[in-house]
N, C-alpha and C positions, 0 to 999 in steps of 0.2 A: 236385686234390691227392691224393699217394698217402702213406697210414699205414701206417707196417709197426707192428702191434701186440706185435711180441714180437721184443724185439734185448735183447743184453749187450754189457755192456763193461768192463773192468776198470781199477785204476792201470795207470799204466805197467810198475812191478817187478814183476807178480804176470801181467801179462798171458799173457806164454809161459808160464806153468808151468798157469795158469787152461786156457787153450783148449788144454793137451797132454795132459791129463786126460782130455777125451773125444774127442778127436780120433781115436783109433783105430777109433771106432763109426759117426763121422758124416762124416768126413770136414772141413777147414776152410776157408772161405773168408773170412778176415779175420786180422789180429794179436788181435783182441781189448781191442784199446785204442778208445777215445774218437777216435783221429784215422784210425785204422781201421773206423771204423763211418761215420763223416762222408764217408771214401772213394766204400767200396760203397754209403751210400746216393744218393751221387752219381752212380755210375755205373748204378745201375737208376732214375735217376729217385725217387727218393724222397725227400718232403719234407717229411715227420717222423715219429720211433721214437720208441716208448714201452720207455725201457731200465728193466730187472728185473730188481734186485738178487735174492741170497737170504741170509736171515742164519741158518746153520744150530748156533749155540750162543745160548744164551737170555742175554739182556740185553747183548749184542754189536749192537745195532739203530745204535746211534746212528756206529759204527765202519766198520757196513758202506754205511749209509743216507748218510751222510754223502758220500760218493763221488757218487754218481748225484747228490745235491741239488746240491753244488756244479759239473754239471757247466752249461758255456756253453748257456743256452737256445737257442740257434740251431739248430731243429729237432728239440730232444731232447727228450723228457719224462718226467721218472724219476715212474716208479712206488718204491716203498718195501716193503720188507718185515722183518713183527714175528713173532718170533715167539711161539706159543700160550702154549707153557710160561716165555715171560719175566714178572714179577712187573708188574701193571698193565697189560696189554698192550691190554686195553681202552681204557684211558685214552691211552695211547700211540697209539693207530688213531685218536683222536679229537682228540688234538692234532697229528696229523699234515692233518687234515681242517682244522682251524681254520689252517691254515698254508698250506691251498694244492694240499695233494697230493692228487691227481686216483684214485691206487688203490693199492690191495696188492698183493705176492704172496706165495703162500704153495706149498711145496714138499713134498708128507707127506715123500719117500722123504729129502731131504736136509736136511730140519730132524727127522727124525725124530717125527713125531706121526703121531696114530690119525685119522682119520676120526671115530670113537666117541667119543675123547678130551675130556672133560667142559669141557678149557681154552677147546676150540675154539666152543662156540654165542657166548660172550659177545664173542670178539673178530668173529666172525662179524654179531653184533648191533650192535655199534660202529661196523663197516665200512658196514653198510644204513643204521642213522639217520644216519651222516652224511655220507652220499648218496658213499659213493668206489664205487668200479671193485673186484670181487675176483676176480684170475686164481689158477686153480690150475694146477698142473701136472696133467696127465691123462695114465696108460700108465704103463710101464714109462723107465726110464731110460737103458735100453740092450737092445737086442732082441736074445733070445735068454736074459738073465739074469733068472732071480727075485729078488725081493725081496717083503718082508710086506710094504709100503707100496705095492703094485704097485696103483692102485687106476684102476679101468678107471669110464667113466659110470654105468652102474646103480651103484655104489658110494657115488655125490652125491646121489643120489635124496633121499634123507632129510634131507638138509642144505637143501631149498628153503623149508622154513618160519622160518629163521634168515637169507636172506638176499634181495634183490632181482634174481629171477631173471633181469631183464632188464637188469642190471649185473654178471653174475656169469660168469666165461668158464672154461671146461673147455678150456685149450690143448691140440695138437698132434692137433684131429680126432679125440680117442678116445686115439691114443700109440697107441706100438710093440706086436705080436703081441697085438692085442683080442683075446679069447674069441669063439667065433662067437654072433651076436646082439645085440654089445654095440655096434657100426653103428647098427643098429635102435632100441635103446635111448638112445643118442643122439640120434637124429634125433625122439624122440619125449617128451624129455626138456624142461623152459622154457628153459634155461639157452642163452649165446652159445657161440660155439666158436670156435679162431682155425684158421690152415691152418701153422701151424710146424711143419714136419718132414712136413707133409703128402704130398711127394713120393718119401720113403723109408716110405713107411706105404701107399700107396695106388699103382693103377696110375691112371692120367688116365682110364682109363672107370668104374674104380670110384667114384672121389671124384667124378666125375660124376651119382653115380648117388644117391652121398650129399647129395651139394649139390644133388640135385632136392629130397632130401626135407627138407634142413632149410631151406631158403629162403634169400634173398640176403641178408634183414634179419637171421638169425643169425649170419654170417660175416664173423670180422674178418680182412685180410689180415694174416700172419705169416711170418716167417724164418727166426728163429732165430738170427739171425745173432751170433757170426760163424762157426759152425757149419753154416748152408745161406746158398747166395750168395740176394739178395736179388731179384737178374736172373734167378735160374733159378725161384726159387720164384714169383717173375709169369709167369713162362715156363708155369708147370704150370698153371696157374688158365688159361689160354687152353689147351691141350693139352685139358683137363678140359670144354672147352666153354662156358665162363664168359666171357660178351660183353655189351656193350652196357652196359645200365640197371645189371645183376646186375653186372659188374666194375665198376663207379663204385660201387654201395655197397657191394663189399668192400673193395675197396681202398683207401676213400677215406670214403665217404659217412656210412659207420654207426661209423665210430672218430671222425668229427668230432660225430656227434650224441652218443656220451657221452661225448667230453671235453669240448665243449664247445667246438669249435674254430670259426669262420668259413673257408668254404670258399669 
């Protein structure tokens, strides 16, 4: 069974203007709709994404969330996202747990909060007791451009006593143009990591070199999609040297052990 841990997907009216937004940085390989995602995961063989909302204005949750819940279970599995600065939001992360949802995500650069931000331990604390999945975005948002929210791994360091680091994922390898050391610090870091966008971030000896050091049990396979094709992004984890035992539980293995899935 292969898991891609990090896909989108939008309505249908919002889908083109969704994926045209960053399309000039990454590149697209999908519409960005639900029956464009069901496509490409068809055609790389994939047989189930965890889709990841983002709700980037405070108490908009139920607006944006709502989409990915309602989407056909057949192979999907939305994750949810609340955000810090919405009124209750702790509560909100825990009636979303009492319903079923398997994780969060949370976006600094496009929801606009801090790292530091006082909102963020409790819903942080909500997310660990009751037991979900918390993906953050990691890196820059577009390589080449600053941003105050640009927050690279040593930046999460501080944030491990608020949450279950062995449920807790630092997508996209680190992200676009890391500081040099912050590989390192990663790889030395509790937390899981996914590989989205891993192949515009990394040459296939480097991520090589990285995936010696943080082990196969940290790594969830990722996409990105419909931003990186789903075919080329397995394509790189074999390029990368990742065979045998080590690709069964990226691609597969360690997404089913914390969702919870039978494989």
């Amino acid at each position: 069974m292969i898991v891609d841990f990090h896909t989108h997907c939008y309505p249908d009216a919002l889908a083109e203007r969704a994926v045209r937004s960053v399309t000039e940085y990454t590149g697209v390989r999908s519409d960005g709709t639900y029956a464009g995602l069901r496509m490409a995961m068809a055609r790389a063989g994939v047989d189930k994404a965890v889709v990841l909302p983002v709700c980037s204005v405070p108490g908009r949750e139920e607006k944006v969330d709502s989409f990915v819940l309602g989407l056909p279970r057949d192979g999907v599995i939305p994750f949810v996202s609340v955000h810090p600065h919405t009124h209750g939001a702790p509560d909100m992360v825990r009636a979303y747990a009492e319903a079923g949802v398997r994780g969060i995500k949370l976006h600094p650069v496009m929801q606009g909060f801090d790292l530091t931000d006082p909102d963020l331990p409790p819903l942080l604390e909500a997310a660990r007791d009751s037991g979900m999945i918390t993906l953050f975005h990691c890196g820059r948002t577009e390589r080449g451009v600053c941003s105050p929210r640009d927050y690279f791994p040593s930046d999460f360091a501080h944030l491990a006593g608020y949450v279950d680091p062995e449920r807790t994922v630092l997508a996209h390898s680190g992200g676009y143009d890391m500081p040099e050391g912050e590989a390192d610090v990663l790889a030395d870091l509790p937390f899981l990591t996914d590989t989205s966008l891993a192949q515009l971030c990394y040459t296939p000896e480097r991520y090589g070199e990285l995936f010696a050091r943080l082990g196969a049990r940290r790594v969830l396979f990722g996409s990105d999609s419909p931003w990186c094709s789903e075919r080329d992004s397995l394509a790189f984890l074999r390029a990368a040297g990742i065979e045998g035992e080590d690709y069964a539980l990226v691609t597969g293995g360690n997404a089913a052990r914390l969702l919870g899935l039978t494989t």
